[in-house]
One Martini backbone bead per residue (centre of mass of N, CA, C, O) as a GRO file, in nm:
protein
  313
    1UNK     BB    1  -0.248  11.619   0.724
    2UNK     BB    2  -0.205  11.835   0.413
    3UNK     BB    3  -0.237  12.120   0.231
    4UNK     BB    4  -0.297  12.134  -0.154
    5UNK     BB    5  -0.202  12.227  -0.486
    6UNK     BB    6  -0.298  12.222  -0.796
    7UNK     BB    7  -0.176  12.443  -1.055
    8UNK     BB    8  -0.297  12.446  -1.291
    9UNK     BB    9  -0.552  12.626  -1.235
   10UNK     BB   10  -0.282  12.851  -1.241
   11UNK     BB   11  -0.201  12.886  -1.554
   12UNK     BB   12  -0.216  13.208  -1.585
   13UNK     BB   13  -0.033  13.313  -1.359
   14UNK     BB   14   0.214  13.396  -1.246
   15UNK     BB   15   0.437  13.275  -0.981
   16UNK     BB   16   0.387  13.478  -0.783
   17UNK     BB   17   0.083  13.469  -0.821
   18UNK     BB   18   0.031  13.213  -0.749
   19UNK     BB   19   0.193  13.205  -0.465
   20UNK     BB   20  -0.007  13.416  -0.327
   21UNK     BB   21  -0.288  13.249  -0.381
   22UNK     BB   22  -0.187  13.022  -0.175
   23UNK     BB   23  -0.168  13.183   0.047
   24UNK     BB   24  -0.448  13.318   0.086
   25UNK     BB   25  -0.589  13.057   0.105
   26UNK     BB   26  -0.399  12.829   0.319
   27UNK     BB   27  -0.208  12.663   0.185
   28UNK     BB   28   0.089  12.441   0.244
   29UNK     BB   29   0.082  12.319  -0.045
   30UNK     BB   30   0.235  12.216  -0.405
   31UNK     BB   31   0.136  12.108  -0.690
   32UNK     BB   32   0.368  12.072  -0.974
   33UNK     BB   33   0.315  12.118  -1.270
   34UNK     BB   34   0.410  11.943  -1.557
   35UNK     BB   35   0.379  11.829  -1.828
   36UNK     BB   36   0.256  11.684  -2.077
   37UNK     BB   37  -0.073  11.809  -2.044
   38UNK     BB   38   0.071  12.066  -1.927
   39UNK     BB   39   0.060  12.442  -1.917
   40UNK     BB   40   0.206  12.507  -1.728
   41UNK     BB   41   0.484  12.764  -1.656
   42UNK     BB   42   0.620  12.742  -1.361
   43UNK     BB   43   0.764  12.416  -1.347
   44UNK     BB   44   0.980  12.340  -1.587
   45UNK     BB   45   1.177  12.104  -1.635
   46UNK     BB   46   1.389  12.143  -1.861
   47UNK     BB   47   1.384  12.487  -1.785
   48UNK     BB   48   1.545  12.391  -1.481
   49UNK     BB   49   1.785  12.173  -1.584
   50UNK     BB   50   1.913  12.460  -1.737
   51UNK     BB   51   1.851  12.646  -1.494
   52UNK     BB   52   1.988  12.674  -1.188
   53UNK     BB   53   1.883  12.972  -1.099
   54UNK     BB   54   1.625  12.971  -1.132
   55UNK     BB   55   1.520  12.743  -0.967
   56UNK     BB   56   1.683  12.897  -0.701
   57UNK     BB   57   1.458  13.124  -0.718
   58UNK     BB   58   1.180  12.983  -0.697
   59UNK     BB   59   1.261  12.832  -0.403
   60UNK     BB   60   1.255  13.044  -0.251
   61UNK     BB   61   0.995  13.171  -0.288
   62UNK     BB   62   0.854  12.908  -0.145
   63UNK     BB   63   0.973  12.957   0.099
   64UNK     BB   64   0.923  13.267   0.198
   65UNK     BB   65   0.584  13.179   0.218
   66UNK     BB   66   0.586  12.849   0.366
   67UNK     BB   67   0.616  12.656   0.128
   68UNK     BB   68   0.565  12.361  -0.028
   69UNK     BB   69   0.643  12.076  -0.206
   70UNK     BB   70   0.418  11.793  -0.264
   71UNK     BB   71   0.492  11.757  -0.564
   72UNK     BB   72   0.533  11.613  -0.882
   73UNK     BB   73   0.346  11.663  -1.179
   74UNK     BB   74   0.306  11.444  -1.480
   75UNK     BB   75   0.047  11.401  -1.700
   76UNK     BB   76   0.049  11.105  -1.881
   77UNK     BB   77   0.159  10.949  -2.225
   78UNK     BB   78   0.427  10.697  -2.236
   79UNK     BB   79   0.236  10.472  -2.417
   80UNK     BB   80   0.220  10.617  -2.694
   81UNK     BB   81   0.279  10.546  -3.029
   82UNK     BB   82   0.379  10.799  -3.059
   83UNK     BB   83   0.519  11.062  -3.013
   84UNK     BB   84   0.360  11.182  -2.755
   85UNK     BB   85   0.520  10.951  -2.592
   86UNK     BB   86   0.814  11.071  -2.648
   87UNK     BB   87   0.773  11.313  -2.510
   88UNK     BB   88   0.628  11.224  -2.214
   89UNK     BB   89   0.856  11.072  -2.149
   90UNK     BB   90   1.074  11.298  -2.129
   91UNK     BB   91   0.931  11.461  -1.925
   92UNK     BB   92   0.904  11.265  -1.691
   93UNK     BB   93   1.225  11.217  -1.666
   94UNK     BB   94   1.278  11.537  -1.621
   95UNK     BB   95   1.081  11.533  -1.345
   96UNK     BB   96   1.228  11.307  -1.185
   97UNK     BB   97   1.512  11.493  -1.171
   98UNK     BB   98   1.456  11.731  -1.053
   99UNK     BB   99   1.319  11.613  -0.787
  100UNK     BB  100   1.609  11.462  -0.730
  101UNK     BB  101   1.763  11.785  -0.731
  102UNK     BB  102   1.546  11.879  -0.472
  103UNK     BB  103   1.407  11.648  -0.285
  104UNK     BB  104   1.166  11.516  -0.433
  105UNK     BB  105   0.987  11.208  -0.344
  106UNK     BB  106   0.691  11.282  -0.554
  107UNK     BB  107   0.542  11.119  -0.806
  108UNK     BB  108   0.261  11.255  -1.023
  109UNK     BB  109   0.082  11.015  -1.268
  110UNK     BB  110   0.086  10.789  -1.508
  111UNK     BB  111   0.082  10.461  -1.664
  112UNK     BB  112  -0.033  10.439  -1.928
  113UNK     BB  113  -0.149  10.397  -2.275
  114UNK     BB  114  -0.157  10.147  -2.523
  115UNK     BB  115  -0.162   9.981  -2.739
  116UNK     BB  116  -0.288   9.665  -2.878
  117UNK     BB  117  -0.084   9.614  -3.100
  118UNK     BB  118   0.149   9.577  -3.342
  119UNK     BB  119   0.097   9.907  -3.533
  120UNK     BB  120  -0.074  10.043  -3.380
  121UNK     BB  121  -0.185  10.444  -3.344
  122UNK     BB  122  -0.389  10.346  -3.096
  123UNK     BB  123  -0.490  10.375  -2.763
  124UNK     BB  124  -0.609  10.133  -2.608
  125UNK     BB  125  -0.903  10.054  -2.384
  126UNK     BB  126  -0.905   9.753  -2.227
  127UNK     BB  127  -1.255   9.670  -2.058
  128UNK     BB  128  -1.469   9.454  -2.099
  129UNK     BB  129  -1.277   9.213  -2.187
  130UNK     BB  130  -1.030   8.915  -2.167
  131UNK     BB  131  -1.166   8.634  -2.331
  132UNK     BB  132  -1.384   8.837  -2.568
  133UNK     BB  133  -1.241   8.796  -2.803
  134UNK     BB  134  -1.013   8.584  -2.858
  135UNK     BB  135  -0.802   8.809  -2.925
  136UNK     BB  136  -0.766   8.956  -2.613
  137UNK     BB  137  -0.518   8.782  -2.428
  138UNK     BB  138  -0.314   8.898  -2.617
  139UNK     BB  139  -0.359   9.195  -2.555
  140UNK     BB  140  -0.339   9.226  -2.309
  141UNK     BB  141  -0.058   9.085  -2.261
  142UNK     BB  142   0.078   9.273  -2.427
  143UNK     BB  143   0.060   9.585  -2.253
  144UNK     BB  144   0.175   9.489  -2.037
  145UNK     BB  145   0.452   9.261  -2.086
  146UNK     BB  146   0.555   9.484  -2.372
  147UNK     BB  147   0.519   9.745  -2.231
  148UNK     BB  148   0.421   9.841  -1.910
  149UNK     BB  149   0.681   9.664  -1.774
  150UNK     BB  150   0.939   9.812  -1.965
  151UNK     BB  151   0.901  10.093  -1.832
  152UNK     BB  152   0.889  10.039  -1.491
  153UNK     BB  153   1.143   9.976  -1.462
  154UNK     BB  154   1.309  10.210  -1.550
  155UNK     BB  155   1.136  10.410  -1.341
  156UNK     BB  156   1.207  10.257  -1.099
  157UNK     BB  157   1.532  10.320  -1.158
  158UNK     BB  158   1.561  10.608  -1.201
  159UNK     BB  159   1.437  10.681  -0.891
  160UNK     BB  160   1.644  10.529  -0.734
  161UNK     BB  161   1.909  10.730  -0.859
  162UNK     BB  162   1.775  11.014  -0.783
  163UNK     BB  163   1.577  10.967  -0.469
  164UNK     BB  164   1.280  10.849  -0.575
  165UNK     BB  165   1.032  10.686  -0.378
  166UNK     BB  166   0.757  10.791  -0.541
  167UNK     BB  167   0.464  10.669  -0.708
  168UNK     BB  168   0.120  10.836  -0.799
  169UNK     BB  169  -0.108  10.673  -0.956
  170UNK     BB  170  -0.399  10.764  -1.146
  171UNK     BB  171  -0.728  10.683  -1.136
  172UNK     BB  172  -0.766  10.704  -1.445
  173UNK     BB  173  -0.838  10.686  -1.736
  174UNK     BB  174  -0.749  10.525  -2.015
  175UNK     BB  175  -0.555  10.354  -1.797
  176UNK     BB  176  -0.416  10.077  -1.685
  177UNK     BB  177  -0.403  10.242  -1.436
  178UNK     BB  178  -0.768  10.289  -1.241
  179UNK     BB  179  -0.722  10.067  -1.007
  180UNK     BB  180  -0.674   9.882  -0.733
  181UNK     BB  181  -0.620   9.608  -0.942
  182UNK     BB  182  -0.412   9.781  -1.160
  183UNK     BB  183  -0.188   9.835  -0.959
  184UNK     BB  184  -0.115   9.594  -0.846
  185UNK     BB  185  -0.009   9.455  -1.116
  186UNK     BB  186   0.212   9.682  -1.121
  187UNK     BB  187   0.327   9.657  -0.776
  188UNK     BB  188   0.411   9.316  -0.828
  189UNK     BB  189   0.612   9.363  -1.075
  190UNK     BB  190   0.808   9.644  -0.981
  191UNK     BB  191   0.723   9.750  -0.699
  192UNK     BB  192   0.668   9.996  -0.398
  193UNK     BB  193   0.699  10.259  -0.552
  194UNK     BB  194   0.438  10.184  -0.630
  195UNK     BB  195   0.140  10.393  -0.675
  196UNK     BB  196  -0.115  10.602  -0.544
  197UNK     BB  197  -0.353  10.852  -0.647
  198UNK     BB  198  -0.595  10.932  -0.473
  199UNK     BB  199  -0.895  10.931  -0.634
  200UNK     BB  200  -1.233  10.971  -0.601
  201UNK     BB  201  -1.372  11.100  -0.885
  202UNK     BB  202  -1.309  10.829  -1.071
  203UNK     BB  203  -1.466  10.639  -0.923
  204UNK     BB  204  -1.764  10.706  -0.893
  205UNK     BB  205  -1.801  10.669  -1.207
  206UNK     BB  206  -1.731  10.374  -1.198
  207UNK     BB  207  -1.897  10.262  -0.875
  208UNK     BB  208  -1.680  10.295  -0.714
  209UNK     BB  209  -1.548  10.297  -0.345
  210UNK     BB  210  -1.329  10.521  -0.194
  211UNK     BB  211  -1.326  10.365   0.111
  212UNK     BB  212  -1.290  10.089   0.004
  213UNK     BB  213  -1.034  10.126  -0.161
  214UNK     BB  214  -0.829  10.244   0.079
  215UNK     BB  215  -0.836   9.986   0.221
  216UNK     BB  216  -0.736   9.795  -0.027
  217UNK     BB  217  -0.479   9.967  -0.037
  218UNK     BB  218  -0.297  10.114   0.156
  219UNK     BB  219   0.016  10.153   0.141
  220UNK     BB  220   0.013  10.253  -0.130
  221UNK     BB  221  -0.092  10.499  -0.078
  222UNK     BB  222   0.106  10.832  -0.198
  223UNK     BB  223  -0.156  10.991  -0.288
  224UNK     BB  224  -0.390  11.255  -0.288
  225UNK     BB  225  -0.701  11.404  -0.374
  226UNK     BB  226  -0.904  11.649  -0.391
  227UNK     BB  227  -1.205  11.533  -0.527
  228UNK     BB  228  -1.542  11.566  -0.707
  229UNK     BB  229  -1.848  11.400  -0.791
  230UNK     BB  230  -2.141  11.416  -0.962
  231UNK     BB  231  -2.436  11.255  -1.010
  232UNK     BB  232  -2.690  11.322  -1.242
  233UNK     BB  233  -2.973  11.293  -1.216
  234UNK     BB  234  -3.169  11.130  -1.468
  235UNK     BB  235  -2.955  11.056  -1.672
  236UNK     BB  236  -2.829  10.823  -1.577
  237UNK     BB  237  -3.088  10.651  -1.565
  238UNK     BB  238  -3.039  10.625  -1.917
  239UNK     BB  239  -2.712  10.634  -1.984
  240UNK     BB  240  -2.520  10.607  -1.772
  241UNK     BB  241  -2.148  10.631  -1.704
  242UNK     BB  242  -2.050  10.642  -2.008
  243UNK     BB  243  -1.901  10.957  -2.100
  244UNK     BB  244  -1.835  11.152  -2.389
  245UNK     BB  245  -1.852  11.440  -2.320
  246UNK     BB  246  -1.794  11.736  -2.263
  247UNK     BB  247  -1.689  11.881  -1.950
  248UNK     BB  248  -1.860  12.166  -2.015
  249UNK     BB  249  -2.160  12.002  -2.095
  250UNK     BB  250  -2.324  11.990  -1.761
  251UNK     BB  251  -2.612  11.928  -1.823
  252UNK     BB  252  -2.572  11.669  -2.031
  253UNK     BB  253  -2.411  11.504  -1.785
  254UNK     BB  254  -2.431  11.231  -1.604
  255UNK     BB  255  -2.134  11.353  -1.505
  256UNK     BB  256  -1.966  11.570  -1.273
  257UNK     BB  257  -1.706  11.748  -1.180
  258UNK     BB  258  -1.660  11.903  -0.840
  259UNK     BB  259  -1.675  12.054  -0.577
  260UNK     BB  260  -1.636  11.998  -0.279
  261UNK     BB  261  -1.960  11.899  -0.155
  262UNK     BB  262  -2.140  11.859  -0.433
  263UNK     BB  263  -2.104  11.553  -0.443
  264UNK     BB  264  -2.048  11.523  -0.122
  265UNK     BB  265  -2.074  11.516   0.178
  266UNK     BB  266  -1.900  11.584   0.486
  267UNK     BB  267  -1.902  11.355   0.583
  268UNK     BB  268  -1.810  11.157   0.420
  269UNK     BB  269  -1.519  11.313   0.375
  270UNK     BB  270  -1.468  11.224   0.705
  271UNK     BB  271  -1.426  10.963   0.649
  272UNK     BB  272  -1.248  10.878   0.460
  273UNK     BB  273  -0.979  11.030   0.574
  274UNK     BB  274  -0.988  10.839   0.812
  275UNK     BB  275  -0.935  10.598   0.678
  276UNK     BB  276  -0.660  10.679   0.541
  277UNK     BB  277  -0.554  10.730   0.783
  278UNK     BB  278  -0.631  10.426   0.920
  279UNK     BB  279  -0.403  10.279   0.720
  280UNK     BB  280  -0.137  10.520   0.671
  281UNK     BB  281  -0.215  10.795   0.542
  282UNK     BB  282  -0.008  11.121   0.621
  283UNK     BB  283  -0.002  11.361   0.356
  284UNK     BB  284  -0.122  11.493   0.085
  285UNK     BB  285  -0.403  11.694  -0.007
  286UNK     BB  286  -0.494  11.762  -0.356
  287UNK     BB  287  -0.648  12.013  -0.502
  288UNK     BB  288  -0.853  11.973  -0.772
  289UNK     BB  289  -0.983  12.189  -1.042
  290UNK     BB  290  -1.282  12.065  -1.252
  291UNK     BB  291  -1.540  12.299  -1.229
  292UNK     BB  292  -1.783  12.402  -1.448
  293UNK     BB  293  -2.070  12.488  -1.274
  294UNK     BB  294  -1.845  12.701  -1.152
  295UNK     BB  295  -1.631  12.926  -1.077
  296UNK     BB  296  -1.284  12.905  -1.048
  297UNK     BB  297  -1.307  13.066  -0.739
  298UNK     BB  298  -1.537  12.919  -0.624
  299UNK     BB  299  -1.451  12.633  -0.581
  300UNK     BB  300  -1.178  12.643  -0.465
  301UNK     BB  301  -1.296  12.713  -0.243
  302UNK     BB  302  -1.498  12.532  -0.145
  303UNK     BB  303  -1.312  12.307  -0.108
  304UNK     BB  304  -1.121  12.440   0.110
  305UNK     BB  305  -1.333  12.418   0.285
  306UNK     BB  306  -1.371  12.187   0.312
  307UNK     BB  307  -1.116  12.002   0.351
  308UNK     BB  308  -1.031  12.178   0.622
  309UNK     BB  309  -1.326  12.021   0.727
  310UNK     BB  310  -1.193  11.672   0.637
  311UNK     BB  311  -0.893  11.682   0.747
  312UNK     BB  312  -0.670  11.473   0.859
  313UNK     BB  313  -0.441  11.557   1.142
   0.00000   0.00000   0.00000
């Protein structure tokens, strides 16, 4: 496996000073953020799609330095029902082109939530059950067979097109895909080209074991995250873990992300990637930088230096 950086952390610097700090770090390769919710602005599909010249000079850039683009990242919700899905959609799909136009094989995304039914103007996350009241399983049903199957079924016609081999559906809150089980749902029903970007960091806020997911994973797997999270004390046994604390308010939050090695010691992080290299994932490991609890210059440190000392290489 092989480290790398997804860029949004970086979204202050200029491309070059951004390039020179990923080197510094001793990163070997960049996860290029851009679209969707990232205000990165260092790799916009648009932008780049559209001036031929800027492309080919940030390429240089990226090549001179030794560094690789380990994917283009679009985190997005292409299935909300208002503009904001017509823009993130269409950022994807130029996302998409990009990666295609560059030879760029993996496209880091998420699979979408939509509306509960038609003429709803809010995507509805439905956790709770599917089966009552009455009217839930018209609801799954709608979301799945009539939005996100005809969304992806595209998507990955589209990737087909240009060269485009792997989607990494981020197993985030929110979204139709946040486990191994609607991954499945959503990668049996449009082909394997569909997999996950296993991110350990918001599983564990949900209960699951991300070393017990990636077993059941296996080639699915299409990129991971290196990214952790701790469940704080005394907090979570009194109010559970669906938090709805703003992110900022570490203190009062029963789990917070954290720089790796913060929420889980350097054994399980080398058990974990173990597990993952022995299932058949050899790709690139993205630290994602989301620790509010210290200063955003120490985590990024603190996590390269685990994940440094805990990726099979």
């Amino acid at each position: 496996m092989k480290l790398s950086i997804c860029t949004d952390v970086m979204g202050d610097l200029s491309f070059t000073d951004m390039l020179d700090k990923c080197v510094k770090l001793g990163v070997e390769g960049i996860e290029m953020t851009g679209g969707g919710w990232s205000r990165a602005p260092h790799f916009r599909a648009d932008e780049l799609l559209a001036n031929k010249g800027i492309l080919k000079t940030k390429l240089k850039e990226i090549e001179a330095r030794g560094l690789e683009i380990a994917a283009l990242n679009c985190s997005a919700n292409p299935l909300d029902p208002g503009d904001m899905g017509k823009r993130h959609r269409k950022e994807m799909e130029q996302t998409i082109c990009l990666a295609g136009e560059i030879g760029i094989k993996t496209i880091v995304t998420m699979s979408g939530l939509p509306e509960a039914a038609p003429g709803d103007m809010v995507p509805n996350w439905l956790v709770y059950t599917k089966s009552w009241p009455d009217e839930m399983p018209e609801r799954d049903r709608y979301q799945w067979e009539d939005r996100v199957f005809p969304l992806w079924y595209d998507l990955v016609k589209l990737a087909k097109e240009v060269g485009v081999e792997k989607y990494a559906l981020e197993n985030f809150s929110a979204m139709l895909v946040w486990n191994p089980e609607t991954l499945f749902r959503l990668r049996n029903e449009v082909g394997p080209s569909v997999g996950m970007n296993l991110d350990p960091s918001h599983l564990f806020w949900k209960g699951a074991d991300p070393i017990a997911s990636a077993r059941a994973l296996g080639s699915a797997i299409h990129h991971c995250h290196g990214k952790d999270t701790r469940i704080e004390r005394g907090l979570a046994d009194v109010n559970g873990l669906l938090e709805l604390k703003d992110v900022t308010d570490v203190s009062n939050r029963t789990w917070n992300y954290v720089a790796v090695g913060a929420g889980h010691d350097l054994q399980w992080w080398k058990e974990f990637f173990s597990v993952v290299r022995m299932v058949g994932y050899n790709g690139w490991v993205s630290l994602e930088m989301e620790d509010f609890t210290m200063s955003t210059d120490a985590g990024i440190q603190s996590s390269i230096d685990a994940l440094q000392a805990t990726i099979s290489r």
